[in-house]
C-alpha positions in Angstrom: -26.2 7.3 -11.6 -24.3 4.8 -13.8 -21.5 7.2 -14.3 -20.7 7.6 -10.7 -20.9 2.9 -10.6 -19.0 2.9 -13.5 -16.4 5.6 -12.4 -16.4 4.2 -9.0 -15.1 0.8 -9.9 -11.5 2.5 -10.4 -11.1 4.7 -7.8 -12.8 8.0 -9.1 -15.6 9.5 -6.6 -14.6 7.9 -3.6 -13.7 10.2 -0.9 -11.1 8.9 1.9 -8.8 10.5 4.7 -5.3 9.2 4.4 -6.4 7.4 8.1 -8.7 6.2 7.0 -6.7 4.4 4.1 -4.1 3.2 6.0 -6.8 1.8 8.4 -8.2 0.0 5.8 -5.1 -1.5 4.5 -4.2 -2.3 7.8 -7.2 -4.3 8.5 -6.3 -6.5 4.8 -2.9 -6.8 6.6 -4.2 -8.3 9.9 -6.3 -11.1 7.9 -9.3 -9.2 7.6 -9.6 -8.3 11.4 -10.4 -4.2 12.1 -8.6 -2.8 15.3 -9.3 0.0 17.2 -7.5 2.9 16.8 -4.6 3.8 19.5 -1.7 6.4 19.4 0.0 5.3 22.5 1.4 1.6 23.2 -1.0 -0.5 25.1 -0.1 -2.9 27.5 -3.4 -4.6 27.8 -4.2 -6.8 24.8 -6.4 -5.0 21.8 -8.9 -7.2 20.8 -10.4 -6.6 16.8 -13.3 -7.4 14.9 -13.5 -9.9 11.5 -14.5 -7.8 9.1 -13.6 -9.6 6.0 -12.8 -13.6 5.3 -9.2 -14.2 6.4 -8.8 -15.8 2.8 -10.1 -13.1 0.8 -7.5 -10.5 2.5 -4.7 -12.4 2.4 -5.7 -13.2 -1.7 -6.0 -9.3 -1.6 -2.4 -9.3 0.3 -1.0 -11.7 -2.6 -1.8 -9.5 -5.2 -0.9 -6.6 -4.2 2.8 -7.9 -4.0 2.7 -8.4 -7.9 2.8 -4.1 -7.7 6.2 -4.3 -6.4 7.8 -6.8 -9.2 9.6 -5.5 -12.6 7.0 -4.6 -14.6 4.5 -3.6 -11.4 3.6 0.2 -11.1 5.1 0.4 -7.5 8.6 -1.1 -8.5 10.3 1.9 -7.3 8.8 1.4 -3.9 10.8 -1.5 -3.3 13.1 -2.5 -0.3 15.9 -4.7 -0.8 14.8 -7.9 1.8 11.1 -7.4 2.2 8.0 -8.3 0.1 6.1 -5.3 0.2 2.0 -5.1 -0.4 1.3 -2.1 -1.9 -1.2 -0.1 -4.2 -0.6 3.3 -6.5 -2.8 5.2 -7.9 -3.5 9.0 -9.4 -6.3 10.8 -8.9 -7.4 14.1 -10.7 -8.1 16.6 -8.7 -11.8 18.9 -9.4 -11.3 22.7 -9.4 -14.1 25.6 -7.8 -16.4 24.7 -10.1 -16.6 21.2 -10.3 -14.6 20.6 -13.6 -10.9 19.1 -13.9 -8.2 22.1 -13.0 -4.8 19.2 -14.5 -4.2 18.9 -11.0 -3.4 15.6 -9.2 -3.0 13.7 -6.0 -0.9 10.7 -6.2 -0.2 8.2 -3.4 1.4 4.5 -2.8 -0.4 2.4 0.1 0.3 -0.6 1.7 1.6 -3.0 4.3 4.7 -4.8 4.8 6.0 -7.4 5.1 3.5 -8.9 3.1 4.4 -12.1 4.5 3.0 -11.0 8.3 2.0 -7.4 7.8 2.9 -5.5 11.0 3.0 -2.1 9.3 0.7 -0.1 7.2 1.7 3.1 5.2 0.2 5.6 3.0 2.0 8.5 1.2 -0.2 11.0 -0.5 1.6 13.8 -2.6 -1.1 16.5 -3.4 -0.1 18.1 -7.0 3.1 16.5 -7.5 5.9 19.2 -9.2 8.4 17.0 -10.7 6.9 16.9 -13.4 5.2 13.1 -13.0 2.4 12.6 -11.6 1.3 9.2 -11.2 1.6 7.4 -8.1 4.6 4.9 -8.8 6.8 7.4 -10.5 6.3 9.7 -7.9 4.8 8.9 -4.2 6.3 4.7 -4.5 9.7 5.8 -4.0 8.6 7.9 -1.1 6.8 4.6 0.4 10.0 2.9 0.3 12.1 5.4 1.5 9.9 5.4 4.7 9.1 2.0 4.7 13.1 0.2 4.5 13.9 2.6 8.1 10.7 1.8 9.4 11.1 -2.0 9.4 14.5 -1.6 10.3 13.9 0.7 13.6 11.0 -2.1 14.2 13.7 -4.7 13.9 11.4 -6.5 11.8 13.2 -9.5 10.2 13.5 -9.3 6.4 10.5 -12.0 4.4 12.1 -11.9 1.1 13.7 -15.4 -0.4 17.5 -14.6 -1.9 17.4 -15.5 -5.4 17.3 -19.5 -6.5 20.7 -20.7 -5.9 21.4 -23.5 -9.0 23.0 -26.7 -8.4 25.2 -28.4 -11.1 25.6 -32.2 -11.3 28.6 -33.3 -12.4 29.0 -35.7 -15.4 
């Protein structure tokens, strides 16, 4: 129905595991490619399939940064040193019978460093108490409290450039 295309375009109606979301954002992360699934470290190389055009992900990667900037809805998910790729977003939830019950689930996906993605993360908060419920207020903060550790324990190098330094001539 055109309710369920029109609704679908921002988020409403589609149906994911958190897995599966972190899958997918870790596929945009490795340049489109879609690895198998492993909960163990392998020693033999794991080899992917292209899913989507390198370019196109890393365009996808580019813009998702722009969520983590002042004025982005995931600003709060930030860690000092790293870009971070990332995505909010709130969700109503649908009671017994089918109508709106002013519950919510709110999350914050995404992989960092956006510069060479080497981790994905998704944080999902179902009916949020603290009396916020969208996803940068309240599950982007979460992301980056995970997130920061993460990259540390991975001793993955920070990608973030220090702010412009400005050189004065003199005279």
């Amino acid at each position: 129905a055109d309710i369920e295309r029109a609704t679908f375009a921002f988020g409403y109606g589609l149906r994911v595991t958190p897995l599966q979301l972190a899958r997918a954002y870790a596929t945009l992360g490795a340049c489109g490619v879609y690895h198998p699934l492993s909960v163990t470290r392998l020693s033999a190389p794991v080899y992917g399939e292209q899913v989507a055009d390198p370019k196109l992900a890393d365009a996808v990667i580019r813009m998702m940064e722009s969520d983590v900037l002042p004025g982005g809805s995931g600003v709060r998910a930030a860690v000092p040193g790293y870009r971070l790729a990332i995505k909010t977003g709130t969700a109503e939830k649908l009671g017994a019978g089918g109508k709106y019950d002013g519950g919510h689930i709110t999350y914050t996906a995404g992989v960092a460093p956006a510069s060479r993605p080497e981790v994905a993360l998704v944080v999902v908060i179902n009916n949020p108490k603290a009396g916020q419920h969208f996803g940068g207020s309240v599950a982007a903060p979460v992301f980056g409290q995970i997130i920061g550790p993460v990259l540390t324990r991975l001793k993955i190098a920070p990608d973030a450039l220090r702010a412009p330094v400005v050189h004065r001539q003199s005279g």
